[in-house]
BALOBA-1460 file (C-alpha; in Angstrom, 3 decimals):
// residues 220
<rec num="1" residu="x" x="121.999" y="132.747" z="119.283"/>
<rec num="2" residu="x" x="119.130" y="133.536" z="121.445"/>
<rec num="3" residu="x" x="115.343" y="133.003" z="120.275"/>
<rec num="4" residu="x" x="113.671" y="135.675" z="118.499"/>
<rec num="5" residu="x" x="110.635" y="137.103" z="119.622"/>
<rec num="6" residu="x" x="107.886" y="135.384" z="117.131"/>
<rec num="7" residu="x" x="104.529" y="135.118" z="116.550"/>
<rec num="8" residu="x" x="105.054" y="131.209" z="117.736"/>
<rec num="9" residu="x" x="107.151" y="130.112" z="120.907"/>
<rec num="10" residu="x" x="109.997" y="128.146" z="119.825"/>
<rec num="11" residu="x" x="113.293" y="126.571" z="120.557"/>
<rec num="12" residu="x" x="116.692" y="126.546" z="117.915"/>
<rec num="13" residu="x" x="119.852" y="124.527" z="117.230"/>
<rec num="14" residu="x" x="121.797" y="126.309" z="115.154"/>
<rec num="15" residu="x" x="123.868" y="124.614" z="112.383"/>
<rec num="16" residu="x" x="127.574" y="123.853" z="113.325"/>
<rec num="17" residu="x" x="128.169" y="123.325" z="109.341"/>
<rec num="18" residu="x" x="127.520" y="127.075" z="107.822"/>
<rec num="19" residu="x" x="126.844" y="127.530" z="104.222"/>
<rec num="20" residu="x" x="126.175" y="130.243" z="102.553"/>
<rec num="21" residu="x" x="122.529" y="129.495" z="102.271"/>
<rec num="22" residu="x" x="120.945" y="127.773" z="105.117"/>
<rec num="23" residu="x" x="118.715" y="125.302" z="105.068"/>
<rec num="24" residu="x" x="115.888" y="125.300" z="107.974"/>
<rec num="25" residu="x" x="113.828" y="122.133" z="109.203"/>
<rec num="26" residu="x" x="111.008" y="123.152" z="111.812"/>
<rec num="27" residu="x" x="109.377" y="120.737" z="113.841"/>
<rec num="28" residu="x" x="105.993" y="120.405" z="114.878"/>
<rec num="29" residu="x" x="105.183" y="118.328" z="118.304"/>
<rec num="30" residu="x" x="102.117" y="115.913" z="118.683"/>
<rec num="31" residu="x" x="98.811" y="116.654" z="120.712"/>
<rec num="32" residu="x" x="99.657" y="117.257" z="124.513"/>
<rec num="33" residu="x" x="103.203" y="117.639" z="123.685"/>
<rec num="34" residu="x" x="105.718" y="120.601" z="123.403"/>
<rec num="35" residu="x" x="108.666" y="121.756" z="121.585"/>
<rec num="36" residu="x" x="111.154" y="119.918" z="123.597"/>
<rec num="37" residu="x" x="109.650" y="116.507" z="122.085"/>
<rec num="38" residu="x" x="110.870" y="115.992" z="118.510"/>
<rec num="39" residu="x" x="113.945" y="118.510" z="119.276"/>
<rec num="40" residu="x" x="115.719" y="115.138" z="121.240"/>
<rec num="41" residu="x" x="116.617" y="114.895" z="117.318"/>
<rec num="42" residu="x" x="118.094" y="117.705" z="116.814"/>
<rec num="43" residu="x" x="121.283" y="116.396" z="117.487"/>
<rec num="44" residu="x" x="121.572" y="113.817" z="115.619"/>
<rec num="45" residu="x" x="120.271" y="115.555" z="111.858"/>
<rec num="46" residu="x" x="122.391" y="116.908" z="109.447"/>
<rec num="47" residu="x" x="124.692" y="119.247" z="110.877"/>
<rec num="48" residu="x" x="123.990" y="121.986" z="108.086"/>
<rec num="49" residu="x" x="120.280" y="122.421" z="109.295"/>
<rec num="50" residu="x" x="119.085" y="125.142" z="111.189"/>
<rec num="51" residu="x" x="116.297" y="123.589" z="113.539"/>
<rec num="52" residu="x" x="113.496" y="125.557" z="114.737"/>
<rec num="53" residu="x" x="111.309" y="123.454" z="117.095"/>
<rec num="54" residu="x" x="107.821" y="125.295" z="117.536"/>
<rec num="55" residu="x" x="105.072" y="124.951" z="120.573"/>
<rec num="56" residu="x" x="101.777" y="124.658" z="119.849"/>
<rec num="57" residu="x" x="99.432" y="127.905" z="120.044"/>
<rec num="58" residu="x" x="96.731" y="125.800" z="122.768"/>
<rec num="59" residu="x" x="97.433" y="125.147" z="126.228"/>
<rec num="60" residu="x" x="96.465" y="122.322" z="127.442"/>
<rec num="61" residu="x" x="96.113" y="121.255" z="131.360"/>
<rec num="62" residu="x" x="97.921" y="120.255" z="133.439"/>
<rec num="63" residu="x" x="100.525" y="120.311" z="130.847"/>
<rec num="64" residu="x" x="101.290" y="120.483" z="127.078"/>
<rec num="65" residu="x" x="100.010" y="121.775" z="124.409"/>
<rec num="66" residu="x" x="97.877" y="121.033" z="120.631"/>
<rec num="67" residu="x" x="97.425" y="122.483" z="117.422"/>
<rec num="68" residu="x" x="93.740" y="122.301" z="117.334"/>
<rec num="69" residu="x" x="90.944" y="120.508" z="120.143"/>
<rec num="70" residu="x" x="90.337" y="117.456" z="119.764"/>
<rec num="71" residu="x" x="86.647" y="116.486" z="120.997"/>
<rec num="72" residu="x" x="85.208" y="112.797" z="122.660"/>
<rec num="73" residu="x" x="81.427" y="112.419" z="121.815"/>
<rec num="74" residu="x" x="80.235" y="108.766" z="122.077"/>
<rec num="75" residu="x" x="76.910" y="110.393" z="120.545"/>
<rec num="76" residu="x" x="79.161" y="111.003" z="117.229"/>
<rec num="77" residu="x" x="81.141" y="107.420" z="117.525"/>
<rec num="78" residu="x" x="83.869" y="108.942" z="119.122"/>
<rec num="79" residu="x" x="86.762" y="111.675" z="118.669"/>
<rec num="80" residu="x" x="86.711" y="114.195" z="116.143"/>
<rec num="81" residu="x" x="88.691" y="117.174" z="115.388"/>
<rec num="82" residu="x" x="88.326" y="120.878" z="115.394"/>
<rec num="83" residu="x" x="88.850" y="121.543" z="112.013"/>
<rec num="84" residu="x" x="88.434" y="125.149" z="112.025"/>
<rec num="85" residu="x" x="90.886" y="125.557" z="115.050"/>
<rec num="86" residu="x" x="93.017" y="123.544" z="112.716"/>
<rec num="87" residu="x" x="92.843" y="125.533" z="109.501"/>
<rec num="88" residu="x" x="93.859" y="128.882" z="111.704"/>
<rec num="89" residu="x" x="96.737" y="127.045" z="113.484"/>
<rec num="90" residu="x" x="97.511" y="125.946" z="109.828"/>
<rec num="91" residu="x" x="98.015" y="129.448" z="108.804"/>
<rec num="92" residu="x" x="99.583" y="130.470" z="111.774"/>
<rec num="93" residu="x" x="102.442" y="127.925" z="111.268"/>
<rec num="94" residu="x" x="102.672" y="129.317" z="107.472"/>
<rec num="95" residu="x" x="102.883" y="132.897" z="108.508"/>
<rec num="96" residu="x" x="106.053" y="131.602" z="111.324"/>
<rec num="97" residu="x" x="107.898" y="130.057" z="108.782"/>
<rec num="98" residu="x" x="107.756" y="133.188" z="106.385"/>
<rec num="99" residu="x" x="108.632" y="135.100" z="109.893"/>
<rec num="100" residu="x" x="111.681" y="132.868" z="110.997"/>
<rec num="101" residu="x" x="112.731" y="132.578" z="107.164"/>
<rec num="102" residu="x" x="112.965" y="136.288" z="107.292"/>
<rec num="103" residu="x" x="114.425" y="137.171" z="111.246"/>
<rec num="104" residu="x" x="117.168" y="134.151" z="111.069"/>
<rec num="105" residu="x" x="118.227" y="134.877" z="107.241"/>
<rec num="106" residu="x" x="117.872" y="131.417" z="106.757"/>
<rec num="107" residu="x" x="117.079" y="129.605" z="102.943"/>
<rec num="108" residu="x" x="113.626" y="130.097" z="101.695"/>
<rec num="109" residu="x" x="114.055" y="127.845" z="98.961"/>
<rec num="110" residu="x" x="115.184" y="124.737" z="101.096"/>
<rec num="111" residu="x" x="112.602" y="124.488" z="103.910"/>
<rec num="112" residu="x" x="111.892" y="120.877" z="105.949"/>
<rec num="113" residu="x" x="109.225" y="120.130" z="108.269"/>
<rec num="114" residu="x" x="108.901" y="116.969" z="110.034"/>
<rec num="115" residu="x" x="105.840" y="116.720" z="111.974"/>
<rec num="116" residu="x" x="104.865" y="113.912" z="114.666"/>
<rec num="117" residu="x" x="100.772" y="112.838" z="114.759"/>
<rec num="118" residu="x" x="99.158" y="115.971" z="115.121"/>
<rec num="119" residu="x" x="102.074" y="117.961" z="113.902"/>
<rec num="120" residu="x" x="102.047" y="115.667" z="111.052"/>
<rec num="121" residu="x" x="98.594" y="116.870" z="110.085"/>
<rec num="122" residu="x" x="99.626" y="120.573" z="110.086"/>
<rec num="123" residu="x" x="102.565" y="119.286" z="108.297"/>
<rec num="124" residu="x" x="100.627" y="117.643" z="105.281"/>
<rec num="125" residu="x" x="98.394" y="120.640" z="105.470"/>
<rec num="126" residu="x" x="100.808" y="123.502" z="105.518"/>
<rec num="127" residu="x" x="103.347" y="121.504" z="102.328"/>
<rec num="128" residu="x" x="99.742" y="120.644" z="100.229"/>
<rec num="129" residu="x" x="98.099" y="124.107" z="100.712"/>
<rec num="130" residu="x" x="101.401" y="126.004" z="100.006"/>
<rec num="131" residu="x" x="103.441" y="123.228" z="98.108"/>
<rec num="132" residu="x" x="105.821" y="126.170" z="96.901"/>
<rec num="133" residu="x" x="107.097" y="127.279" z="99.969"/>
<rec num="134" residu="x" x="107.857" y="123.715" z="101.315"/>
<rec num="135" residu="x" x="110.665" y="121.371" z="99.600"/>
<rec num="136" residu="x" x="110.539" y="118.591" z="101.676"/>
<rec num="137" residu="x" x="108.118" y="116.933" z="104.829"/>
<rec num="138" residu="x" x="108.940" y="114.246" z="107.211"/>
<rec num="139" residu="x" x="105.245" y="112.878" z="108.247"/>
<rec num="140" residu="x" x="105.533" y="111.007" z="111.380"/>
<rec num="141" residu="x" x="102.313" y="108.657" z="112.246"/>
<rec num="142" residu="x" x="100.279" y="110.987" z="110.931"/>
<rec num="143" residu="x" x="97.471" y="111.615" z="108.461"/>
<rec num="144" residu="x" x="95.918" y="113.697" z="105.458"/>
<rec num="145" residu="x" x="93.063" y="115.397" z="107.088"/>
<rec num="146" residu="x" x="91.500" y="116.881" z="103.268"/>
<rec num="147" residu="x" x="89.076" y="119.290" z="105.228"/>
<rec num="148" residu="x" x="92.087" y="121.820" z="106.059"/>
<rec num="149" residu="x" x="93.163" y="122.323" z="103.051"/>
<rec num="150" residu="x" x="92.953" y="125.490" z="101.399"/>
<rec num="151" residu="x" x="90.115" y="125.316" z="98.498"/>
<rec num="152" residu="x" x="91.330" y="124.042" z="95.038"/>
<rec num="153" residu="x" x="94.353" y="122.276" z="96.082"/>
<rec num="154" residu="x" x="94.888" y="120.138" z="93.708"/>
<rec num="155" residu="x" x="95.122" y="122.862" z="91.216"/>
<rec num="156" residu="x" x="98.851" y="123.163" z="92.745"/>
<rec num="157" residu="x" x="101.949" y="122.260" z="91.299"/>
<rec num="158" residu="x" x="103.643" y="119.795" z="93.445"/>
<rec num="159" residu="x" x="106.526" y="119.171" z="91.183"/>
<rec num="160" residu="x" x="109.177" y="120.210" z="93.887"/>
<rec num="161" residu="x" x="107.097" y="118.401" z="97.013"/>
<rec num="162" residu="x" x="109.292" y="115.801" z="98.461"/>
<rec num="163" residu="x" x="107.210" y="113.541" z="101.150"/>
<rec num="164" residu="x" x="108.475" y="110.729" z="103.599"/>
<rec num="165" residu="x" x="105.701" y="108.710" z="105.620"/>
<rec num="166" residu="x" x="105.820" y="106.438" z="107.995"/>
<rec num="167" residu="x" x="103.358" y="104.824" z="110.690"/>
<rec num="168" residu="x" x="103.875" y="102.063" z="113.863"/>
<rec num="169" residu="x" x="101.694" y="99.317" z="112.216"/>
<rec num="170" residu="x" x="100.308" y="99.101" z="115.995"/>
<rec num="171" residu="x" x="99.661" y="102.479" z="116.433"/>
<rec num="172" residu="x" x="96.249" y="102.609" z="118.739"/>
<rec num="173" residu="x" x="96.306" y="106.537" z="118.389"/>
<rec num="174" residu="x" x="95.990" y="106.888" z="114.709"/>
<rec num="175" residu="x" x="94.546" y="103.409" z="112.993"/>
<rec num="176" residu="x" x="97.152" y="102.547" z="110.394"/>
<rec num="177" residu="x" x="94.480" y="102.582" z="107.807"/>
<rec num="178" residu="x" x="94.187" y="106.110" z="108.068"/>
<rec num="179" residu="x" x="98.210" y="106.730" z="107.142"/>
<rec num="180" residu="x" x="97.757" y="104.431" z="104.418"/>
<rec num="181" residu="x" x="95.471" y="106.329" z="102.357"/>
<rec num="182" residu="x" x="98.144" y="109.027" z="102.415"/>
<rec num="183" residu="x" x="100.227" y="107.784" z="99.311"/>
<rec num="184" residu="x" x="96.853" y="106.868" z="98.072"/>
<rec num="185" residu="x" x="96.006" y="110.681" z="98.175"/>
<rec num="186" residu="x" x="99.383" y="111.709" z="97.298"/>
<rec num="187" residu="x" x="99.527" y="110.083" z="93.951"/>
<rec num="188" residu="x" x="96.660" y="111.289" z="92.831"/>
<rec num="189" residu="x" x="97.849" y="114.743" z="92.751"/>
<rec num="190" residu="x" x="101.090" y="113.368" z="91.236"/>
<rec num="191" residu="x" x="103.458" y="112.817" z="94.532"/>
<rec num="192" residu="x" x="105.232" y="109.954" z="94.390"/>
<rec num="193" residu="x" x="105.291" y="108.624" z="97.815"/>
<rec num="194" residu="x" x="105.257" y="105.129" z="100.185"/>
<rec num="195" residu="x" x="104.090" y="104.572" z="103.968"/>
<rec num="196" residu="x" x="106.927" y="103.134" z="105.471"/>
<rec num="197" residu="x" x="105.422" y="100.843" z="108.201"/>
<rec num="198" residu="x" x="107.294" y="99.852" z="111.598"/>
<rec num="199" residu="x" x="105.749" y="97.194" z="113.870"/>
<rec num="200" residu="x" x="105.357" y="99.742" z="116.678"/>
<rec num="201" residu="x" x="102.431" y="101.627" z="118.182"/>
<rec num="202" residu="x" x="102.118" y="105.285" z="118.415"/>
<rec num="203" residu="x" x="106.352" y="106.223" z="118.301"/>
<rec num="204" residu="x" x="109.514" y="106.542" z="116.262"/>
<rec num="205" residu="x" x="112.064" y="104.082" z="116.192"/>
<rec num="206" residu="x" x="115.660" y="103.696" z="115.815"/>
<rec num="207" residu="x" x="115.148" y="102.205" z="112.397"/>
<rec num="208" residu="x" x="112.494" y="104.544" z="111.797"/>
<rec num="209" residu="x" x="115.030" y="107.190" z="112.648"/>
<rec num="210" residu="x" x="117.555" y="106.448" z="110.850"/>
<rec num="211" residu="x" x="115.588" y="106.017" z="107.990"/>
<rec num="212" residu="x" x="113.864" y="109.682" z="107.416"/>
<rec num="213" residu="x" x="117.718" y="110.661" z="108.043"/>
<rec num="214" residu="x" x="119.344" y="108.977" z="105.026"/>
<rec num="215" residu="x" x="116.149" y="109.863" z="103.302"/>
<rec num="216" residu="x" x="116.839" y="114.089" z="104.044"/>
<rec num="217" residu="x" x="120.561" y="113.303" z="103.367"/>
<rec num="218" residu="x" x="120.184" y="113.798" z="99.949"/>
<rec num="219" residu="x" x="117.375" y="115.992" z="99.421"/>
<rec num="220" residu="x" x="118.635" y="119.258" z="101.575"/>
């Protein structure tokens, strides 16, 4: 099956397991990256998944792409992020999902994302804003950025929000203290959750791999 034409670029792998009602995991790349990145998995996931790998809205040069700027100011102690570029790109990503949900008849009720650093972000921001209309997120050495949330939040039920984290304990991109405020966060809206560490910098390993896997195995 060929892409459809959507409101977000994006590349597919379409399930070689068919059931009646198809599950769909969408990826979301890191800063700089593109949708080929995290799609190297594709492969290797459950073969009942429909994958939908999505590129970022922002072009970057020479190459690559992000989800929202990310600014250097040694006057403000170095890099922040555009959070208002992020809250759009937020909703953007929202509004795909409902769009691909729709055009590739695929499972509403049984949605995955799995998001890599910046993608992660969106991720956490997109499943905690919407909690509804997201069953399960894969948060790769990421973080909970609380300022693109929608307002009152935590006024959501979470009750069918399934979250794996995990974070290279080495990671010079992200500090690790950042990812570990996630579960933190997470229980206090009533999300049972753990940051599974990996003595790695900013990447996924094998173990890491193999780990969200087994973890999706059973929730999907």
């Amino acid at each position: 099956m060929k892409t459809k034409t959507l409101s977000l670029y994006h590349i597919i792998k379409e399930p070689t397991i068919k059931k009646e009602k198809t599950p769909v995991l969408f990826m979301f790349h890191g800063y700089g990256s593109d949708e080929n990145d995290l799609f190297s998995f594709a492969t290797e996931l459950q073969e009942d998944l429909f994958i939908i790998s999505v590129r970022a809205p922002y072009p970057m040069q020479p190459y690559g792409n992000a989800w929202y700027a990310i600014y250097f100011d040694e006057n403000q102690g170095g890099k922040f992020s555009d959070d208002k570029q992020a809250i759009e790109s937020r909703d953007k990503i929202m509004n795909f999902i409902d769009e691909a949900i729709s055009a590739y008849n695929l499972d509403k009720n049984n949605v995955t994302l799995l998001g890599f650093s910046q993608g992660t972000i969106l991720s956490y921001a997109v499943a905690l804003s919407y909690p509804k209309k997201i069953k399960n997120v894969i948060a790769l050495s990421g973080y909970i950025n609380q300022g693109v949330l929608v307002d009152n939040y935590k006024a959501n039920d979470f009750s069918t929000l399934n979250l794996y984290c995990s974070h290279g304990s080495l990671d010079q991109v992200i500090p690790i203290d950042w990812a570990r405020k996630a579960p933190i966060i997470l229980s206090e809206l009533g999300i049972e959750s753990s940051l599974n560490e990996f003595p790695v910098g900013h990447g996924v390993t094998p173990q890491n791999f193999y780990q969200f896997k087994e973890w999706l195995s059973s929730r999907i």
